[in-house]
Structure formats: C-alpha cells, structure tokens
Residue frames relative to the residue before (quaternion, step in Angstrom):
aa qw qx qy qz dx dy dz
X 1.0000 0.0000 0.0000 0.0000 0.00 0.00 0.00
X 0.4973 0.6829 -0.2186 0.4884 3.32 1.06 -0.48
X 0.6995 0.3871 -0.1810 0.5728 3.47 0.67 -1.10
X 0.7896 0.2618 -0.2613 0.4896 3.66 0.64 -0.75
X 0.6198 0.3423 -0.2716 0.6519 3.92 1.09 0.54
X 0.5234 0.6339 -0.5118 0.2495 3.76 0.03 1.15
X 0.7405 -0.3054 0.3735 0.4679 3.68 -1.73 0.31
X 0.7260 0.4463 -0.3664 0.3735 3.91 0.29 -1.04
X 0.6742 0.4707 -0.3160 0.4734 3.32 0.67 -1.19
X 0.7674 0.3125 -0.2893 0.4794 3.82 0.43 -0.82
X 0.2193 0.6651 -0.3342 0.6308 3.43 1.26 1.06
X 0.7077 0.1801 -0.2279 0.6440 3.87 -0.19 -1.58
X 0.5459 0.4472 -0.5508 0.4457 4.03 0.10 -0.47
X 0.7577 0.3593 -0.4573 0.2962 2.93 -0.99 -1.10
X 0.5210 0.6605 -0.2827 0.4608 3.44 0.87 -1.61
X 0.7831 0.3792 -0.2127 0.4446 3.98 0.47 -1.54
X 0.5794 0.6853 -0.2989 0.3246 3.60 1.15 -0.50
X 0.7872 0.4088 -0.1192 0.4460 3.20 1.37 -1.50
X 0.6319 0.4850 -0.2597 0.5458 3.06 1.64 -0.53
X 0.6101 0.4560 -0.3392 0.5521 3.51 1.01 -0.22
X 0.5625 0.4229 -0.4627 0.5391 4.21 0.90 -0.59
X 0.7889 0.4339 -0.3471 0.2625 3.80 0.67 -0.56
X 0.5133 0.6770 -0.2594 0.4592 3.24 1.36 -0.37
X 0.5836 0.3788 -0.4463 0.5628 3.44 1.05 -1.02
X 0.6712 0.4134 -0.5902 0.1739 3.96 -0.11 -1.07
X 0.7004 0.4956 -0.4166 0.3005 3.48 1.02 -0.82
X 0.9454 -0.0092 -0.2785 0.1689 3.38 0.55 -0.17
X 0.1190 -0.6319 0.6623 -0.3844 2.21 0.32 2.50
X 0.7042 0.5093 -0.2701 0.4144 3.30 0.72 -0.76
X 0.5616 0.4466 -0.3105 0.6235 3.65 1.39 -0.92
X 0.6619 0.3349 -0.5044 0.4418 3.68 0.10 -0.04
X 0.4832 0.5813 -0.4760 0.4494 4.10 0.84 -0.18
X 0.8710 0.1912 -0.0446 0.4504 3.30 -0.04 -1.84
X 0.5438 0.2084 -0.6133 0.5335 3.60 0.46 1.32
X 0.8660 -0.4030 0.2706 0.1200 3.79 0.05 0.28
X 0.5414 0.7630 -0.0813 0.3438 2.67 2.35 -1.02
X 0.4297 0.7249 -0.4818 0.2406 3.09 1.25 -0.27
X 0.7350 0.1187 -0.0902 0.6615 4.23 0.63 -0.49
X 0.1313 0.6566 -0.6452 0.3678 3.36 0.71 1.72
X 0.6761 0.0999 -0.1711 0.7097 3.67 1.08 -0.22
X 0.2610 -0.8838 0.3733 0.1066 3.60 -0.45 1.36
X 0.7103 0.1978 -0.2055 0.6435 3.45 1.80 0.38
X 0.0091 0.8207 -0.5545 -0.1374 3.09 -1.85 -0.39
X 0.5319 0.0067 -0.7795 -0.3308 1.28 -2.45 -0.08
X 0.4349 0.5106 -0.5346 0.5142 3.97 0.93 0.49
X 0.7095 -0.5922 0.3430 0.1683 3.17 -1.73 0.84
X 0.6235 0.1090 0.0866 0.7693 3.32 2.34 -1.38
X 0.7935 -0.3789 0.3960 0.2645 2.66 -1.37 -0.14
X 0.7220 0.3123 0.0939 0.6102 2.75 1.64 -1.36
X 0.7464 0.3253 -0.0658 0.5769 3.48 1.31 -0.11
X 0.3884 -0.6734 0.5806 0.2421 3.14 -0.90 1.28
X 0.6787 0.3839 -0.0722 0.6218 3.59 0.98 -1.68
X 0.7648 -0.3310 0.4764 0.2803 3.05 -2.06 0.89
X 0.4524 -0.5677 0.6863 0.0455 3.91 -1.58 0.78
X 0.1727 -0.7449 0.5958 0.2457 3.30 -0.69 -0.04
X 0.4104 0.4585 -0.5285 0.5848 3.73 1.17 0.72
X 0.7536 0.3875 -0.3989 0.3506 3.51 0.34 0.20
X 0.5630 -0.7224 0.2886 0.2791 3.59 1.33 0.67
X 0.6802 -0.3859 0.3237 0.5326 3.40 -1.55 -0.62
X 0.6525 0.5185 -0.5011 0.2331 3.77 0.66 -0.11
X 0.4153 0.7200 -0.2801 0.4803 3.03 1.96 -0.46
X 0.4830 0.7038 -0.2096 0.4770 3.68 0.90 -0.94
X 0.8586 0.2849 -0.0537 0.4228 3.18 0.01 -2.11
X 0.6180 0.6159 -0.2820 0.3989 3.36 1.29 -0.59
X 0.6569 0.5069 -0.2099 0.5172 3.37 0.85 -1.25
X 0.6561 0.5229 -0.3253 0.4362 3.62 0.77 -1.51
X 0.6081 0.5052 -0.2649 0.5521 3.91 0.59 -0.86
X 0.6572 0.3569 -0.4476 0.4903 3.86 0.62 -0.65
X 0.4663 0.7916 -0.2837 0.2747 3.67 1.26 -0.85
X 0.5147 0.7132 -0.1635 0.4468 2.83 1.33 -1.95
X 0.8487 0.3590 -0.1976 0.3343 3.20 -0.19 -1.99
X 0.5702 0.5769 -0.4093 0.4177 3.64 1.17 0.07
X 0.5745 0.5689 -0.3922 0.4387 3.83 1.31 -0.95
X 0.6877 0.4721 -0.2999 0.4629 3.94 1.12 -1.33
X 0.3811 0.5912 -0.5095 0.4957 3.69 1.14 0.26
X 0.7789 0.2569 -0.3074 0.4826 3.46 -0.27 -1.50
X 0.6506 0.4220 -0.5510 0.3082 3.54 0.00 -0.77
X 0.5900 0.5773 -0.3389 0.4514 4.11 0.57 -1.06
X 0.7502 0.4877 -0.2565 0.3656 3.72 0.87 -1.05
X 0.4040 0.8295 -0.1318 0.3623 3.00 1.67 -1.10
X 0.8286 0.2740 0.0479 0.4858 2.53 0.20 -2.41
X 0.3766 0.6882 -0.3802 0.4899 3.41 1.39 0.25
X 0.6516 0.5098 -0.1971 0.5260 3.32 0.67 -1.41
X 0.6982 0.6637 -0.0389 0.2655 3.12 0.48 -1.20
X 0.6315 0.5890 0.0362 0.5029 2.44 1.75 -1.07
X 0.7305 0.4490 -0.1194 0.5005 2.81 1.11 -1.77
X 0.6397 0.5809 -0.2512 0.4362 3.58 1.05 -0.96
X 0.7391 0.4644 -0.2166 0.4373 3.45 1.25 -0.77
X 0.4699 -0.6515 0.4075 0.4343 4.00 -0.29 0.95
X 0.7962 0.4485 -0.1334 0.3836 3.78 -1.36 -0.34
X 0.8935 0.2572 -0.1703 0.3265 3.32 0.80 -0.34
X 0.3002 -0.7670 0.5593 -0.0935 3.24 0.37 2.40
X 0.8357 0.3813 -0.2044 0.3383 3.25 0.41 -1.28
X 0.4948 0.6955 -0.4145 0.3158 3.25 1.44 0.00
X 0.6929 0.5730 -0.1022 0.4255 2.40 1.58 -2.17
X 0.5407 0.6991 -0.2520 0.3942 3.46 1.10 -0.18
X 0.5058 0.5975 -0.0769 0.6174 3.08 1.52 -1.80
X 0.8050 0.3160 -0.1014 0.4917 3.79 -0.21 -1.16
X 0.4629 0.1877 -0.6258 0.5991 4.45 1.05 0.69
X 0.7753 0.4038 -0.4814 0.0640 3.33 -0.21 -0.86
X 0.3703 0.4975 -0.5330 0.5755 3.71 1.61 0.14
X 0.6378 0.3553 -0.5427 0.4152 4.01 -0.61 -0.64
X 0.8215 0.3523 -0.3015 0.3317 3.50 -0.15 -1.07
X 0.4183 0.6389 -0.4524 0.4606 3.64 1.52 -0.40
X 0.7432 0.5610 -0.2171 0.2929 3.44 0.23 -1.57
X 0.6756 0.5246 -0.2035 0.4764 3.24 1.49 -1.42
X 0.6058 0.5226 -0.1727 0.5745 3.60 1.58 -0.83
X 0.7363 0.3273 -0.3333 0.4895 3.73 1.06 -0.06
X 0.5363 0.5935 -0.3423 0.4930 3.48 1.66 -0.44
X 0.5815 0.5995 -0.1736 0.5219 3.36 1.40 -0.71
X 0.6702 0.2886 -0.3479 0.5887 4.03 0.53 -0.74
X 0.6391 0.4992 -0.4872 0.3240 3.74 0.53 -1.56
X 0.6821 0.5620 -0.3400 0.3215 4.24 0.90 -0.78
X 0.6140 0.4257 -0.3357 0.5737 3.40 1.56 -0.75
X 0.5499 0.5491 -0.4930 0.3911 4.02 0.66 -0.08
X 0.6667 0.3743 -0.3721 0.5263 3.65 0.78 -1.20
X 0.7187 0.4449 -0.4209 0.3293 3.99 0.42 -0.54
X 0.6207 0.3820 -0.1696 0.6634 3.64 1.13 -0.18
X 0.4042 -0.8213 0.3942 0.0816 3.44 1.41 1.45
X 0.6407 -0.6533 0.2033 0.3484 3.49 1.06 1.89
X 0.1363 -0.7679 0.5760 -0.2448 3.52 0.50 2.08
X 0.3642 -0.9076 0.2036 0.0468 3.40 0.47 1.55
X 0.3069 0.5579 -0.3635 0.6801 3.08 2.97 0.35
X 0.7272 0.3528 -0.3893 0.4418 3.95 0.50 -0.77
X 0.6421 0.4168 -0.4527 0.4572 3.58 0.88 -0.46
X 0.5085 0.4714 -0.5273 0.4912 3.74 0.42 -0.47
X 0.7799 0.4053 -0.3813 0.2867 3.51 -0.35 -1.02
X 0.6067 0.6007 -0.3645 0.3718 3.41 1.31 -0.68
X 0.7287 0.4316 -0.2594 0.4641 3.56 1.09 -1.10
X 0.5319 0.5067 -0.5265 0.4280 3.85 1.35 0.22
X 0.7606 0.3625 -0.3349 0.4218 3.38 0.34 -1.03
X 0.1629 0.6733 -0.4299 0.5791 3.84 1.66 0.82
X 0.8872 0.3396 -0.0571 0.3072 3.22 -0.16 -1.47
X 0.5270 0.6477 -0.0942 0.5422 3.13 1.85 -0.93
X 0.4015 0.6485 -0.2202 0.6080 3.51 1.78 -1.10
X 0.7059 0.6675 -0.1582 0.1767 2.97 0.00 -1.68
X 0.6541 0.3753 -0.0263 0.6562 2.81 0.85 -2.17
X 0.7552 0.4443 -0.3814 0.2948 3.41 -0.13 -0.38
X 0.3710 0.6407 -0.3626 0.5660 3.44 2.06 -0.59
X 0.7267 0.4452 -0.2484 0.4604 3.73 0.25 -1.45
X 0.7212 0.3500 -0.3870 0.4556 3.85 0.42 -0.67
X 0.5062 0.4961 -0.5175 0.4795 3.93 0.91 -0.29
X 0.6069 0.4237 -0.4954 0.4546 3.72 0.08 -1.30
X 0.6351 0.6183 -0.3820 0.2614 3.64 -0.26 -1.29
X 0.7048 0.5051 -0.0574 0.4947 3.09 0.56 -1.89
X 0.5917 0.5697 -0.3295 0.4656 3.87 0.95 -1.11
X 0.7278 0.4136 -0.2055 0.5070 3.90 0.90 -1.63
X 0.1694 -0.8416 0.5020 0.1047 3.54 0.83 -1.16
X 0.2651 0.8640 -0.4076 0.1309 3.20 1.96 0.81
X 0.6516 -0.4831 0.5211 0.2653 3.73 -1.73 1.04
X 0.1650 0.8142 -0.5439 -0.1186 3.49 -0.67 0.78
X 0.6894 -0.4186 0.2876 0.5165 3.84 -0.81 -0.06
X 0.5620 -0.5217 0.5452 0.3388 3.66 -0.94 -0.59
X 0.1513 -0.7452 0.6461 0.0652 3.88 0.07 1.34
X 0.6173 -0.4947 0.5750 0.2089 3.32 -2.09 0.65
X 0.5422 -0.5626 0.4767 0.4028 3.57 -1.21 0.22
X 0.6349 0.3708 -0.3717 0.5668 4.38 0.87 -0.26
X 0.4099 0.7362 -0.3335 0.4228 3.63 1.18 0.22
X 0.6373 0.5154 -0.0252 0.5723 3.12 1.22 -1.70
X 0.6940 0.5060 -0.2416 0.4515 3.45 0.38 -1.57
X 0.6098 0.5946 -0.2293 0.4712 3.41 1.03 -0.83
X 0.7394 0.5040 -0.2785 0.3490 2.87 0.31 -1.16
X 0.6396 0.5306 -0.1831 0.5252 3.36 1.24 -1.61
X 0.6590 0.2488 -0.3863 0.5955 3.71 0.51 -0.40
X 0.7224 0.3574 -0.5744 0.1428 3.76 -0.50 0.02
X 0.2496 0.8181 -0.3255 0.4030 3.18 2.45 -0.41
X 0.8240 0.2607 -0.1038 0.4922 3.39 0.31 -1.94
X 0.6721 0.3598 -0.4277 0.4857 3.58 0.28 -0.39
X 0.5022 0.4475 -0.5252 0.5212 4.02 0.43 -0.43
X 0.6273 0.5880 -0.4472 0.2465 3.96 0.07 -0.97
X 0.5916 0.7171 -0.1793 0.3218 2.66 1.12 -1.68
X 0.7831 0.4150 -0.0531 0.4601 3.11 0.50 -1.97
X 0.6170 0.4208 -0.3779 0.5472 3.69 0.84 -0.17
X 0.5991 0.5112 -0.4118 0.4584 4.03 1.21 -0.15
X 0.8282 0.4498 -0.2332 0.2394 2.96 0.62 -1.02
X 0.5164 0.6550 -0.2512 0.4911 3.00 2.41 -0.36
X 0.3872 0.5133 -0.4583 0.6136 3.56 1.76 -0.25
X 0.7477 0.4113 -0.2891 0.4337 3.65 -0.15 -0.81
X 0.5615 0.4289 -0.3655 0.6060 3.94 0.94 0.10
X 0.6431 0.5590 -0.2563 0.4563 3.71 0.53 -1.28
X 0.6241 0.4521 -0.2115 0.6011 4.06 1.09 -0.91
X 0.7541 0.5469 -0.2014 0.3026 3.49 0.91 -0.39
X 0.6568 0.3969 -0.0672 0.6376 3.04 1.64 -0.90
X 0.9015 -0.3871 0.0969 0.1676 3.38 -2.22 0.75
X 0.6152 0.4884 -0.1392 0.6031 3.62 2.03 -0.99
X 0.0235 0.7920 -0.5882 0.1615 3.26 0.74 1.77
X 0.5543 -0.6668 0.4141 0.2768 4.18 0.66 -0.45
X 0.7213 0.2795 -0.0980 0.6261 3.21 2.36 0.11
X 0.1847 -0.6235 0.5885 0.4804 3.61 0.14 -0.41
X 0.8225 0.2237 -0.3942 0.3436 3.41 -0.37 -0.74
X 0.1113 0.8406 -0.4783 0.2285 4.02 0.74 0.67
X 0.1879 0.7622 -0.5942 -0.1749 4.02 -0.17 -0.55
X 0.6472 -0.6738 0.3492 0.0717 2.48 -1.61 0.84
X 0.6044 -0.4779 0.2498 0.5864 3.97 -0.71 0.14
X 0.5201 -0.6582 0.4087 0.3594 3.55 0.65 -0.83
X 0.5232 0.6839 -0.3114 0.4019 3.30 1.30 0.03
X 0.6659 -0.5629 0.3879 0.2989 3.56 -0.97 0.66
X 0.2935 -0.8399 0.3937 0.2312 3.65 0.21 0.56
X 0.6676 0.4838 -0.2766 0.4937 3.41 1.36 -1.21
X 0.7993 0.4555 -0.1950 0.3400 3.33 1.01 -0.48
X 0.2104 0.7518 -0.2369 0.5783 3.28 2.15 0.39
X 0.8068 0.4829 -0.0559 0.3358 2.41 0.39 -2.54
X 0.4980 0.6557 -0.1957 0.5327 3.74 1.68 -0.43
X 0.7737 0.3313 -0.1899 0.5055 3.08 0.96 -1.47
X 0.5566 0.5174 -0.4348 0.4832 3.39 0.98 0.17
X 0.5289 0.6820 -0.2968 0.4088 3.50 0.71 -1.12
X 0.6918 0.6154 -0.1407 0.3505 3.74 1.08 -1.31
X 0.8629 -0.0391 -0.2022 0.4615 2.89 0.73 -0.70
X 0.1494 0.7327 -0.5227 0.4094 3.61 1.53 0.91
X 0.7255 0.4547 -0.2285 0.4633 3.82 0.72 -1.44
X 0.4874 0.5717 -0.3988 0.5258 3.79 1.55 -0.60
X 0.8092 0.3258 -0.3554 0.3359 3.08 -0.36 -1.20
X 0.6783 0.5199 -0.3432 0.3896 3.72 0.82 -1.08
X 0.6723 0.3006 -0.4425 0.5117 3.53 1.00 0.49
X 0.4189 0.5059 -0.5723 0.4910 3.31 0.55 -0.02
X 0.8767 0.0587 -0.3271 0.3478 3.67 -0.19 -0.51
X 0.2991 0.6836 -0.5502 0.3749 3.47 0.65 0.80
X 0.6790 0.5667 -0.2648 0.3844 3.34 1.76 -1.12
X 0.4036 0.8546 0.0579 0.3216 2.62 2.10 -1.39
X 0.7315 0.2840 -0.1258 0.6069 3.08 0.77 -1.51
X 0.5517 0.4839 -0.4160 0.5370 3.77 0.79 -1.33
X 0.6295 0.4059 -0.5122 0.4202 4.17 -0.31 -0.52
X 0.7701 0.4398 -0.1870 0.4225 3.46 0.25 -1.36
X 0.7330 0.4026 -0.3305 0.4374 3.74 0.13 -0.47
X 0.5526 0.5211 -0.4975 0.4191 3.62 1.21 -0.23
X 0.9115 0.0228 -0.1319 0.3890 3.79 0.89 -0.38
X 0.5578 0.3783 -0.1915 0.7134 3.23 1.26 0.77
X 0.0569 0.8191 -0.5443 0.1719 3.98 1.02 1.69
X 0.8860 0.3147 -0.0313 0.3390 3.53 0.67 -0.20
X 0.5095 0.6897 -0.2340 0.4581 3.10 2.18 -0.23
X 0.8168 -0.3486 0.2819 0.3631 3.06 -1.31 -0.03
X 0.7610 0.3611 -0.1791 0.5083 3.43 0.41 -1.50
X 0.7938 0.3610 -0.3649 0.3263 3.51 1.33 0.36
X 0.3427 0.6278 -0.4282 0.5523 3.01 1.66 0.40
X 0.6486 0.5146 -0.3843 0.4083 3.95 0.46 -1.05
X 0.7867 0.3329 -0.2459 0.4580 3.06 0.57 -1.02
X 0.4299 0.5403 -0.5477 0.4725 4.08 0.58 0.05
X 0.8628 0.3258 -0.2083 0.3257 3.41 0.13 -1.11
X 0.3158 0.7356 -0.3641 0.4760 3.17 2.05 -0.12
X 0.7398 0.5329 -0.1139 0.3946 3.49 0.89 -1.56
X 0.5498 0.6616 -0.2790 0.4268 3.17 1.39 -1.64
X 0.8086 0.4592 -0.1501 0.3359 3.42 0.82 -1.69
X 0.5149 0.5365 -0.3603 0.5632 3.30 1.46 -1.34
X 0.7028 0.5550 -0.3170 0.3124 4.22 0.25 -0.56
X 0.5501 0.4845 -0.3666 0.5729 3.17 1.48 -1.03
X 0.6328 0.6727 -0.2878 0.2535 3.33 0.19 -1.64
X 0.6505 0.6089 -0.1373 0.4328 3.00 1.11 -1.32
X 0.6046 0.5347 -0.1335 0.5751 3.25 1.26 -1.70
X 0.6801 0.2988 -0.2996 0.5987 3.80 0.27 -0.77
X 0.7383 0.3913 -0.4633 0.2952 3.37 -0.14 -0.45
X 0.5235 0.6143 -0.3203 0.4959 3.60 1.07 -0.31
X 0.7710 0.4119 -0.1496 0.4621 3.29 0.75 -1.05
X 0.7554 0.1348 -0.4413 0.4652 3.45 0.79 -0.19
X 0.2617 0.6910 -0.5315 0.4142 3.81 0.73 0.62
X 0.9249 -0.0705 -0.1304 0.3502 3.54 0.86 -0.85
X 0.1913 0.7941 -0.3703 0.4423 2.59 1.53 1.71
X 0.0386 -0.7357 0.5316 0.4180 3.31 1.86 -1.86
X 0.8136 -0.5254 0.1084 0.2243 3.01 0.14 2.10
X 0.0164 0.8761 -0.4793 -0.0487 3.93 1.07 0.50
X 0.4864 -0.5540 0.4804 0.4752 3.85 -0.39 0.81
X 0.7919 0.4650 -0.3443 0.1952 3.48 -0.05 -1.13
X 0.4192 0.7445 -0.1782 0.4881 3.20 1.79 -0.87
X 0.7844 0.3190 -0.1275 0.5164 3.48 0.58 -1.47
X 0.2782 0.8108 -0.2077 0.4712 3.18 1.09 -0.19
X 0.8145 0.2550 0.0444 0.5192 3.02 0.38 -1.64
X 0.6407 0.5174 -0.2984 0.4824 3.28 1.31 -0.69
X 0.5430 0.6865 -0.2665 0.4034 3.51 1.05 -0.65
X 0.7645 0.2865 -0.1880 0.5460 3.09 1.10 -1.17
X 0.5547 0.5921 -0.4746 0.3412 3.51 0.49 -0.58
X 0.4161 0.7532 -0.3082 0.4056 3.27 1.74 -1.75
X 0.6860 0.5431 -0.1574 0.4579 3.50 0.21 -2.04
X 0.6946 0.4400 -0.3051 0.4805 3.60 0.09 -1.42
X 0.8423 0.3450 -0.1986 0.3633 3.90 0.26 -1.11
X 0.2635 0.7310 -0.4205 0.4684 3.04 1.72 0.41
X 0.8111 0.4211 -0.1058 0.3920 3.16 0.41 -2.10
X 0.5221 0.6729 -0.3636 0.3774 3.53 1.59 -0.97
X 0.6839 0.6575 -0.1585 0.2735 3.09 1.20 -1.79
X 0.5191 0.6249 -0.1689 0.5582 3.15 1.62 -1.53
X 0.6620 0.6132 -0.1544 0.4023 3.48 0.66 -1.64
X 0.6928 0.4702 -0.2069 0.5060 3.59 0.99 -1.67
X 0.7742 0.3847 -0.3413 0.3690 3.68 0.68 -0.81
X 0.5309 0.5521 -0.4297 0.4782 3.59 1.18 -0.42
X 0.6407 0.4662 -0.4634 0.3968 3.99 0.36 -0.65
X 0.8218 0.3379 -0.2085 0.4087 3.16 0.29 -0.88
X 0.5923 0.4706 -0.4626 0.4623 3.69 1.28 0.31
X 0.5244 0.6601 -0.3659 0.3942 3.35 1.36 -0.60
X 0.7184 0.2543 -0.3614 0.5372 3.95 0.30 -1.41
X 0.4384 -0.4821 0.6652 0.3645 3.35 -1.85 -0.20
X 0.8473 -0.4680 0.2158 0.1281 2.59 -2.28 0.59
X 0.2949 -0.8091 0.4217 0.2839 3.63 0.34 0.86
C-alpha cells in the first residue's frame, strides 16, 4: 500500500496536472486556428444524434471532440491526486489545491459548452481561456506546495516587485484575451468577432507586456546580487526568458497577419508565464523579509 500511495507518485501528478492544464490551453487553441471550434456543433453531445464525432463531420470533427477528450484525462489526474492526497499525512493543502482543479475543470467543461452553444461568442471564449489560466496557477501552487522548496530571504522592493509584476503581467495576459476575440482565428468562419480594432488592442497589449518585462529585468538584477543561484532567481530568469520571446513573437506575428504557427507559440509561452507568474509570487512570499 505504500508503494501505490507515496510522495513520488503524488509528485508525477502534480507534475501531470500542470502540464496537462497547459496542454489543453494549447490545444484549445489548435481547435481555434484550424477552425474547430463547432467541429462538434452542440453540447454536451457531439450532434444531435451523436454523443461521438460522425465521420461526415471530418478532421474538424476529430480535433474538436479529441480536445473535449482531453478534458476528461485532467479529471483523473485532479481526482487522483485528490486521493492521493487524502491518503498521504500533512497534506490539507494539497487536498485543497486538487477540489479546486476538480471543480475548475467541471466549471471550464461547463463555459467551453455554453461557447459552442452561443456558436463561440468571443467574451465566452475569452472567459473560457481565463478560468484556463486560473487552472493553471492553481496547477503551479499545488506543484509548489507538493515540493515545499527552502528559499533564501527576499528584501522588502523584492516583494513589491513581485506583486506588481503579478498584477501588471495579469493585466497583459487579459487584455491579450481581449485582442485574441478581436482578430481573424475566431474557431468558425462564420463566427464574429468582438468588434474592436485589433491593431489597436494590439498596442494596448504591447503596454503593459513591456512593463512587466522591465520590472523583472529590475527583478532579476535585485535578486542575483544576493541570491545567484536560488530559487527566486531562477523563477525570475526564466520569467524574463519568456516575457522576451513573447515579446519577439508577438511582434512578429503582428506583422506577419497572425500566422497559426506563430500564435501557436504565443499561446504556449502565454501558458508557461502564467505558471512562472504564479511561481514568482510564491518565492518571494515564501522567504521572510531580508
């Protein structure tokens, strides 16, 4: 019993949870930019007539159904790790961590049905890929909580930081939902959009994306001067790494006119700096004040 109820195993979960909450956002996204979004044209059955995809309903049919597929694997892994949880001393806060994924899942499985019935209304899809993102973080504070890793002592402009790149990073992943609803990769052709100006969105996103990446440029220089190898300075390096790519793709498919493959990438990076973000505020709440 022991072997099938241990620290490692509730480990590869936690580990499978976050990497599995990210995967679905991306393809969630691959069901957008091939079209797929009413590849299954109701719900919560596939047809009218069909729980499962048709094959008169092609490869968007496929991609659609396969992604609904998905959201059943991040069940067991959440349910699991529930179990898992419960069986294992000491860990309330896991077990905590792992309803609010079950009930997360049941609450995204829920909007993602009222998007395809309201024939992907690009507020319900936005809302679908926050509480996505929300997942996300909450994936990252289990892992966190699961290791329970020793960090240095952080300064008091350490902190302050931390909390503004949190909120201004927040910001900029909202407002890029609110660009993303605006533009050509609606999940339908016959879909409309939010109505908003994309290029000019696209600006307002742009704004505070460049904030936050200096904030932790400031960030890292504070932290590496005493703390070259720790946690809270690793988070943030890669914090940077990402906010840079991001940056770099976002530029590029802006004046590309939005290449799937491009966005793609942005999606996930998106996803990854999500978790960083989640990641950045726990290091520095964790040590004490220096």
């Amino acid at each position: 019993m022991r072997r099938i109820f241990s620290e490692q195993k509730l480990r590869f979960l936690v580990w499978a949870s976050l990497i599995s909450q990210i995967l679905i956002v991306v393809t969630g996204a691959a069901v957008r930019l091939t079209g797929s979004g009413l590849g299954c044209p109701t719900w919560p059955s596939c047809t009218a007539d069909s729980l499962v995809n048709v094959p008169e309903m092609g490869i968007h049919g496929v991609i659609e159904f396969a992604n609904r597929l998905l959201t059943f694997v991040l069940l067991l892994i959440a349910a699991l790790t529930l179990v898992l949880a419960i069986k294992l001393n000491n860990r309330r806060k896991i077990r905590l961590t792992a309803v609010a994924l079950v009930f997360g899942i049941f609450l995204q499985a829920v909007v993602g049905g009222i998007s395809v019935l309201m024939q992907l209304n690009p507020w319900v899809v936005g809302l679908h890929f926050v509480i996505s993102a929300a997942m996300i973080a909450i994936a990252s504070v289990q892992l966190w909580r699961t290791y329970s890793p020793v960090v240095t002592p952080h300064t008091r402009m350490e902190f302050t930081l931390s909390r503004l790149i949190a909120v201004v990073g927040s910001i900029a992943v909202l407002i890029g939902v609110v660009v993303t609803g605006s533009g050509p990769h609606a999940g339908d052709a016959a879909t409309p959009r939010n109505g908003l100006d994309t290029t000019l969105w696209q600006h307002f996103h742009s704004y505070p994306a460049y904030i936050v990446l200096a904030l932790a440029f400031v960030q890292l220089f504070l932290v590496r001067r005493r703390d070259v190898d720790g946690y809270a300075s690793r988070i943030t390096f890669w914090s940077v790494v990402c906010l840079i790519a991001q940056a770099v793709i976002g530029v590029a498919q802006a004046r590309l006119g939005l290449p799937v493959q491009l966005v793609i990438i942005h999606v996930t990076l998106a996803s990854a700096f999500i978790s960083l973000l989640a990641f950045q505020v726990l290091v520095y709440k964790s040590g004490k004040n220096g």
